[in-house]
N, C-alpha and C positions, 0 to 999 in steps of 0.2 A: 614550564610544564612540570605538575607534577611526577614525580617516580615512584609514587605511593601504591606499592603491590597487592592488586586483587586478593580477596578473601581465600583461606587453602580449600576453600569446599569446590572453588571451580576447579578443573584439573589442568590448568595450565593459569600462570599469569600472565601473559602473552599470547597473541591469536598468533604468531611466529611459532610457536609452542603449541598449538592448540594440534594442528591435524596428529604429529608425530603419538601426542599423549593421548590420542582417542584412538590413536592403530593400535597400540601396546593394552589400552583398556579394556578396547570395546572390538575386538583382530576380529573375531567371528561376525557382528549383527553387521546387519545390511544397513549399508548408509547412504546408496541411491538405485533406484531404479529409474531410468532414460531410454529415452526410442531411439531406434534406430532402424531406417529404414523402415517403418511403421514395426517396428518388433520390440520388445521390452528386454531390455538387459540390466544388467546390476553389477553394483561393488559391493564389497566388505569394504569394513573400517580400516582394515590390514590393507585388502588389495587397491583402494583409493590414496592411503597414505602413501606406496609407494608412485605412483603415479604424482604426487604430487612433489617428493622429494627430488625425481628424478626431475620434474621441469625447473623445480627450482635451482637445481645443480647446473641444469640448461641454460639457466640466466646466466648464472653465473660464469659459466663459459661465452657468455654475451659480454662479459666487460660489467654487467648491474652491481651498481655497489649500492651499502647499506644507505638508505635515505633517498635510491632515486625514484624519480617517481614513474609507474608505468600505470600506462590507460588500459583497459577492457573493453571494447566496442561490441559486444553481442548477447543475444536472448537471452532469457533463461535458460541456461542449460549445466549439464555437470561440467563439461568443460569451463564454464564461467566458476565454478565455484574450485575445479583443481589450481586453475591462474591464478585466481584470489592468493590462496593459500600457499601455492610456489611464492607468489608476490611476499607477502610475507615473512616465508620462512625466508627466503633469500635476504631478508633485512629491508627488501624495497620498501615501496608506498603503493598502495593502489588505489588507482583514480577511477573510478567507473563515471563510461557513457553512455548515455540512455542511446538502443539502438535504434530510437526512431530520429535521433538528433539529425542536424541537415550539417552538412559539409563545415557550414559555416559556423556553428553551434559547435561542432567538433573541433574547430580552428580555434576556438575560443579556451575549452577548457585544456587540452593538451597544450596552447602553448600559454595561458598563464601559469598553469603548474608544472611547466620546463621538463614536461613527459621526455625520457629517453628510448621508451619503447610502449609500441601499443600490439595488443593481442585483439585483430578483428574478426569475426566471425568468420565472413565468406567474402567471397570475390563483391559481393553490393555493398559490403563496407568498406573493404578496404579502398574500391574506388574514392570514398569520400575522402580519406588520405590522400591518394593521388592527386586530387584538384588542389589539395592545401598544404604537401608536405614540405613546397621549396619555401614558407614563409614560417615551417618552425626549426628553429636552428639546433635546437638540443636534442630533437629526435631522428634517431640511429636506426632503429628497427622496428620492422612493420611485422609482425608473427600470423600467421594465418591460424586461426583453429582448425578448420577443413583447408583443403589445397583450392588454391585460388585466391586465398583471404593473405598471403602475404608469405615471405620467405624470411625466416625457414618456418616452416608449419612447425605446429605444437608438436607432433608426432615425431619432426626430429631434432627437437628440441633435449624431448624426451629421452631420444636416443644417446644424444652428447652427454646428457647428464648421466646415464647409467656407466661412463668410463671414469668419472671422476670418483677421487676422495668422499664418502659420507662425510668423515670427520670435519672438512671445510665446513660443510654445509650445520653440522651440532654448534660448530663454533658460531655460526652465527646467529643460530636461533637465540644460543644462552646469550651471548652479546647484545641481542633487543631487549629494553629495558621496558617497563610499563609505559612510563612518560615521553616513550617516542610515537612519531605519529604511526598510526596505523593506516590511514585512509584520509582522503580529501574529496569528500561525495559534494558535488556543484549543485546548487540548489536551484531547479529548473524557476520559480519563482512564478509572483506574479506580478511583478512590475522587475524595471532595470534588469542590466546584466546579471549572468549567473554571476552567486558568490562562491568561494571554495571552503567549504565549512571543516575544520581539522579536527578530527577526531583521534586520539591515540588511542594504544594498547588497553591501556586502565581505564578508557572510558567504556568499549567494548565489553571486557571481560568483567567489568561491575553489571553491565545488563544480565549475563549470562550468570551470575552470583543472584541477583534480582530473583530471575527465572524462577534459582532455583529454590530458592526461600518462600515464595511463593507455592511451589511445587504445581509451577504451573505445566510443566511437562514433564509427562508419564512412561516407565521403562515401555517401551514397545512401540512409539508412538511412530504413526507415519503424517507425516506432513507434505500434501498437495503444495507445490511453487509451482505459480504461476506467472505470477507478480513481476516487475523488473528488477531483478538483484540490485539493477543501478540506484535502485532507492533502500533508506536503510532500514523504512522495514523488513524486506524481504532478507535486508545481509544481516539483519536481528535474526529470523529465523534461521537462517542457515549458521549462525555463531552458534546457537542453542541448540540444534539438534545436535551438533560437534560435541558441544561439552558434556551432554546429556547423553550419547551415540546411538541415536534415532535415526531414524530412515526419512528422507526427502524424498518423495514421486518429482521428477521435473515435467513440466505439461512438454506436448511432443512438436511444439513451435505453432500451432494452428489453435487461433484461439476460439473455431466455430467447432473445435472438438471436447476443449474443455469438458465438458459437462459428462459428456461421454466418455474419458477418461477419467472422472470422478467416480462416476458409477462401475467404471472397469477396475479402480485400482485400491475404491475403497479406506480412503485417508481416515484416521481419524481426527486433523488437526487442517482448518483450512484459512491460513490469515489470507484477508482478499481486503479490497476496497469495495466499497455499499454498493456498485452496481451491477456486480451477480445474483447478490441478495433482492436487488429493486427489480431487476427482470423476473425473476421467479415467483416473487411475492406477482407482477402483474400478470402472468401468465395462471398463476393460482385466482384472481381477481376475475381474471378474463371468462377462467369457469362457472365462475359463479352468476354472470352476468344473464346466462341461456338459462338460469334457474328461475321458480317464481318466489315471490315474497317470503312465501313459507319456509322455503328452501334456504334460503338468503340469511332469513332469522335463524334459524337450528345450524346456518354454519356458522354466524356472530358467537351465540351460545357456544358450539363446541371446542372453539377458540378461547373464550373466558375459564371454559371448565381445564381443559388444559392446562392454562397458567395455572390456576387453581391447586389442581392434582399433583402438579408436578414443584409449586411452591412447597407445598404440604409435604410433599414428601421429603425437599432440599432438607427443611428444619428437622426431618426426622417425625412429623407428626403421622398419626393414622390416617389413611382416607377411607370415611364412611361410607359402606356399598352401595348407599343411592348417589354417589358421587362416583367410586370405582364402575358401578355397571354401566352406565351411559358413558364413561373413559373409554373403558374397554370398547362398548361400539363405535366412538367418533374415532379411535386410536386404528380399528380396522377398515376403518371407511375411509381415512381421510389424512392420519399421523404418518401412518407407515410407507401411504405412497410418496409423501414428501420427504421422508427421511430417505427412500429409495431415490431419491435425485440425487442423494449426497453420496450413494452408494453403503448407504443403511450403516455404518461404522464410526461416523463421525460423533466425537465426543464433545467437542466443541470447534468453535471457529470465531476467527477474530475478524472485528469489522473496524478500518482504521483509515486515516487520510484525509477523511471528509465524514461531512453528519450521514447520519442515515434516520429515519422516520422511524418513531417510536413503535406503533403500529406495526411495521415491518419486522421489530423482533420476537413483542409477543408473537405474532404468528408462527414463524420457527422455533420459539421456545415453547411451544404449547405441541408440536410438533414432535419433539423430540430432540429437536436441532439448534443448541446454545449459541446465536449470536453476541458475543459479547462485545461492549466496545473499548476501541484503547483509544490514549491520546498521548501525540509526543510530537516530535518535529527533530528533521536531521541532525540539528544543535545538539539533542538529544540522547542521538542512537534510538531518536524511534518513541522513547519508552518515557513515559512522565507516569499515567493513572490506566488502569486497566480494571476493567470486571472480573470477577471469578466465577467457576461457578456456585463456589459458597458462599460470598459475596460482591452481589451486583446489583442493580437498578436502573430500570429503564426510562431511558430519557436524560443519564448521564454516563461519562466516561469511563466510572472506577473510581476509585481510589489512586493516593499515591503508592507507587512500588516503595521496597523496605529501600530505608537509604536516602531519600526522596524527602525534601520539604517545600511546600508551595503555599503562597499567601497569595491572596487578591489586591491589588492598590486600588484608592483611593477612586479612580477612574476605569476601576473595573477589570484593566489588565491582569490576567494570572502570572506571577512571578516564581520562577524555578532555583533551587540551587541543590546540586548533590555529585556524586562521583561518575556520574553521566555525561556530565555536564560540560561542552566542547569546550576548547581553550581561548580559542581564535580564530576569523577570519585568515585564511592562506592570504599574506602582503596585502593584508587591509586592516590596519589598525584604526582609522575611523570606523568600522561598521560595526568592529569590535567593541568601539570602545562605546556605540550607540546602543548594543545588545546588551553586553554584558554591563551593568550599573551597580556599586554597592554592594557587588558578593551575589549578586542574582540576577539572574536570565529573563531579561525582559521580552517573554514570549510574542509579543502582538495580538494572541488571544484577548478576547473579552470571555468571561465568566463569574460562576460563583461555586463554593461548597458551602454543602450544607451541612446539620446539624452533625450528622454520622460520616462528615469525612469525604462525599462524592462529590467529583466536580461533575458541573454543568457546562457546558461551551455554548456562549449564546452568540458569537460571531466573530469576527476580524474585527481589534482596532479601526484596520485602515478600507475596513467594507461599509463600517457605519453610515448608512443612509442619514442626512440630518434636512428633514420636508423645509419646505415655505414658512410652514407654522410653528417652525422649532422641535418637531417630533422627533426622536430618534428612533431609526427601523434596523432593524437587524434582519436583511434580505434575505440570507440561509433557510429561515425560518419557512417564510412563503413558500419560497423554492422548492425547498424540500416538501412540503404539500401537496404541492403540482405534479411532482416529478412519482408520485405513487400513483399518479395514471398510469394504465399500459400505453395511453398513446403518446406522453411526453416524454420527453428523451431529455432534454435542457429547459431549463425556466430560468430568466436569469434577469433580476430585477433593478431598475431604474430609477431615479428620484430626489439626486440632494440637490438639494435646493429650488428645488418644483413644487406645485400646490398638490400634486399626490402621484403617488407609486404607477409606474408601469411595467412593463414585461416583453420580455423577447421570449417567447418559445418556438423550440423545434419537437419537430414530430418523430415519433421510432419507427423508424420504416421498416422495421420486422413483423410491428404491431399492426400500422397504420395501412402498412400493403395488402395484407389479408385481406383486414375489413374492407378494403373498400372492393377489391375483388368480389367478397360476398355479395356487398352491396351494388354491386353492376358498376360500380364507380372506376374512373381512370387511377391504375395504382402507384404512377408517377408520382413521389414526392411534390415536386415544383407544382403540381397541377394541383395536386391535394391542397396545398399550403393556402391554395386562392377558393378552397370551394365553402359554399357555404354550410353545406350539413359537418364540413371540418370545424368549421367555427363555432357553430353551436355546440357541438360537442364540446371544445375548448373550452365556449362558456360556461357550460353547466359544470365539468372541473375548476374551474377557475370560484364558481360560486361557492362550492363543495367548500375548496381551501378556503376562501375569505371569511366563511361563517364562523371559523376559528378565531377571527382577529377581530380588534375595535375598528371600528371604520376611517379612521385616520391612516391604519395600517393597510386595508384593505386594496386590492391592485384593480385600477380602476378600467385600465384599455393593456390593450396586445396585442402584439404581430406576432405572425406566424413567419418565420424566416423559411425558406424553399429549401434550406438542408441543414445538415443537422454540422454541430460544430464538432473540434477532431484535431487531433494532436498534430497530425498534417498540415494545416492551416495556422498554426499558432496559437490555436484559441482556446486548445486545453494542454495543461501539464500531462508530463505521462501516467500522472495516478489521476488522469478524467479531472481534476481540478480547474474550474471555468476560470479563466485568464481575466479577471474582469477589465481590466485597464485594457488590455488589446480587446474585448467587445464592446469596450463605451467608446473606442475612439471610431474602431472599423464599423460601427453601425448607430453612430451620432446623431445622423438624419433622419434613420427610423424611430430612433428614440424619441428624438423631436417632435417627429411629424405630430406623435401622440396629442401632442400638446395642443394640435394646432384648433 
């Protein structure tokens, strides 16, 4: 592993380093606001950093030496991001687990990565521990965040560390080099076991240099986390606001409040994955439907002019008053009540994990509301090409970030190499040695760049549909079609080695239960999924999407599955990515039947 130290523009070369040199920078600005008991509280930069030194002093009166590894088992919340950072400063490793993981799932990464202690949320995590702790032998300590979740709780953790030495704890931050690991995030996947992807110091703190070259984050900014920090988008953002000393909103653990705490707390920065933006866009959709023709037309229109206005203005050009006065009226008719979902503040927002519909962004950007999108993968830290708002293009990723070089092979794979770029599989030198090839990161992506530098994602290597007739599909593509219904929830398509394409879809039972209430219909999903005016409906979306494709491409039959799929069930990652290997196998025969 490299020891090659971060650029001096970031203010720490080390995330060990990071919190302590953002208390001393940034001691005054707010760096979280969190719920508590439904009520909003906050840190300083100051008052967060010590809280984070004193747990890490706590470890350390745990016995944690530098390089052991400890897991995280919970939400989003600040406590996840003080652990992080004690983890760190203490010289540990920190592993995050996704807290929807199951028992088993949890037995898995704590004991490949010989965890010595994990910090669980509440008494419902920690029981998962309990079912599996006599079969890991290197783990010592269960921490509770709240009382219940394990002993001793963070709080007196906390406590033990405020009688120690500072000085132990300086020693060890300068004692972390760049080229040691920082973190080993398990890659929920979609096929095989998780892998433990290593990421060190240097690879982190080159994001956060990236960032800042970019100037993609602004003094003041507040950033919504939602997200699972167990994924490394989100612990990209929470590295960035650090170095930057921004304020993170943490959501208040209820994801049916979300929206409502946007609009309460006013972000200006909101990385999410595509199906906040895809609800929205269909609930904006759904209004439109009780409109007539006319109505329908002059909202297509005020959508074009939009982009329009607002392209014009990116470059700096005039916009002429037969173009500014009809702005101004769609802008009060129609921009500002959708920028008020965001809580009217937001300057931009990242869309990242999975494709999202082109169509879905103009609408937000015409709006007011810059969906931009990124692309990276754990390997990564998250970060490979990113839109700006000075430059971007819809219907691709971005650009590479500064630092960043990336070619296409021969077979269409986009290929990575820069100071981002993971070292290792954790005790897996074959997956490594199948990833990394010739100095580059062989993504799995399929894509292209084009002339001016933006890449395109047009699929997964290993999703490639290849028909009866030698076609090759790129399923995403459909998928994503489908799924700009308000009543689709999942589209998820069938076909190699068949004479043409089919489809599993489920229905959005937030969409699909209304209507059918209106419509005097039974609002039971399972009932819905067999009736016929469902189907027709299906159809006529399904026709919608297909008129976009050759007919070779086109998706010829579909089931309606009676529920919808869910991170519960195996069937999606915790960033809503469809598991395709666990639905080709668990719904084999419906696939089939298609055929029949």
């Amino acid at each position: 592993m490299s020891d090659t130290a971060s650029s001096p523009r970031t203010i720490a070369s080390t995330v060990a380093s990071l919190p302590r040199a953002a208390a001393e920078r940034f001691a005054a600005n707010l760096a979280a606001r969190y719920k508590v008991d439904g009520e909003w509280r906050e840190y300083t930069y100051a008052e967060i950093g010590e809280a984070i030194e004193e747990l890490a002093l706590g470890l350390v009166s745990l016995g944690i030496e530098p390089g052991d590894r400890v897991c995280i088992l919970a939400d989003t919340r600040v406590e996840w991001t003080i652990a992080s950072y004690a983890i760190s400063a203490a010289g540990a490793v920190v592993v995050p687990i996704y807290p929807t993981n199951s028992p088993r799932e949890c037995e898995w990464v704590a004991g490949d990565s010989g965890a010595r202690a994990v910090f669980c949320a509440d008494e419902a995590q920690r029981r998962k521990f309990g079912e599996i702790r006599t079969s890991l032998d290197a783990l010592e300590h269960v921490i509770g965040i709240e009382p219940g979740g394990g002993e001793p709780t963070l709080a007196e953790l906390r406590e033990r560390g405020r009688s120690r030495d500072r000085g132990e704890l300086l020693s060890r931050q300068e004692n972390v080099r760049p080229g040691d690991t920082y973190t080993i995030i398990y890659t929920s996947g979609t096929t095989g076991p998780p892998k433990g992807v290593v990421l060190t110091h240097a690879n982190a703190m080159s994001v956060c240099q990236m960032v800042e070259e970019i100037e993609f984050v602004e003094p003041g900014e507040v950033t919504y986390l939602y997200l699972p920090l167990a994924h490394s988008f989100a612990l990209t953002s929470q590295l960035a606001s650090y170095d930057e000393g921004t304020a993170i909103v943490y959501y208040g653990g209820n994801t049916q409040e979300i929206l409502a705490e946007i609009i309460e707390t006013k972000p200006t920065y909101i990385p999410s994955v595509p199906r906040i933006f895809e609800k929205l866009y269909a609930a904006a959709m759904k209004l439109q439907e009780a409109a007539d023709e006319a109505d329908r037309e002059r909202f297509r229109q005020a959508i074009k002019l939009g982009v329009e206005v607002r392209r014009r203005r990116q470059r700096g050009e005039e916009v002429p008053p037969q173009m500014q006065e009809p702005f101004e009226r769609a802008d009060a008719q129609i921009f500002q009540r959708v920028r008020g979902l965001f809580g009217g503040h937001v300057r931009q927002a990242v869309s990242g994990a999975a494709p999202i519909a082109p169509e879905i962004l103009e609408f937000f950007y015409a709006c007011g509301v810059p969906v931009l999108e990124g692309w990276g993968m754990t390997e990564t830290v998250a970060v490979g090409t990113v839109g700006t708002l000075d430059h971007f293009k819809f219907g691709t990723v971005g650009r590479p970030m500064p630092g960043i070089e990336m070619r296409v092979a021969e077979d269409g794979e986009i290929l990575m190499r820069g100071p981002n770029v993971f070292p290792e599989y954790w005790r897996n030198p074959e997956a490594t040695a199948e990833t990394l090839r010739d100095g580059w990161l062989h993504t799995g992506d399929v894509g292209e760049i084009d002339d001016e530098g933006y890449l395109k994602i047009t699929g997964r290597k290993k999703d490639i549909i290849i028909t009866a007739g030698g076609k090759n599909l790129t399923p995403a593509n459909i998928e994503n079609d489908l799924k700009q219904s308000r009543f689709i929830s999942q589209a998820v398509m069938f076909g190699d080695r068949k004479p043409y394409p089919v489809a599993l879809i489920t229905l959005d039972p937030d969409e699909v239960g209304p209507w059918a209430q209106e419509q005097g219909l039974p609002a039971d999903v399972r009932e819905l999924a067999e009736h016929e005016r469902v189907h027709e409906i299906i159809q006529r979306e399904l026709d919608r999407a297909n008129a976009n494709y050759a007919q070779v491409e086109q998706v010829k039959r579909f089931t309606i599955l009676d529920r919808d799929l869910s991170i519960d069930t195996g069937e999606l990652t915790p960033t809503l990515k469809v598991k395709r290997n666990v639905i080709y196998e668990r719904y084999s025969e419906l696939f089939e039947s298609m055929y029949g």
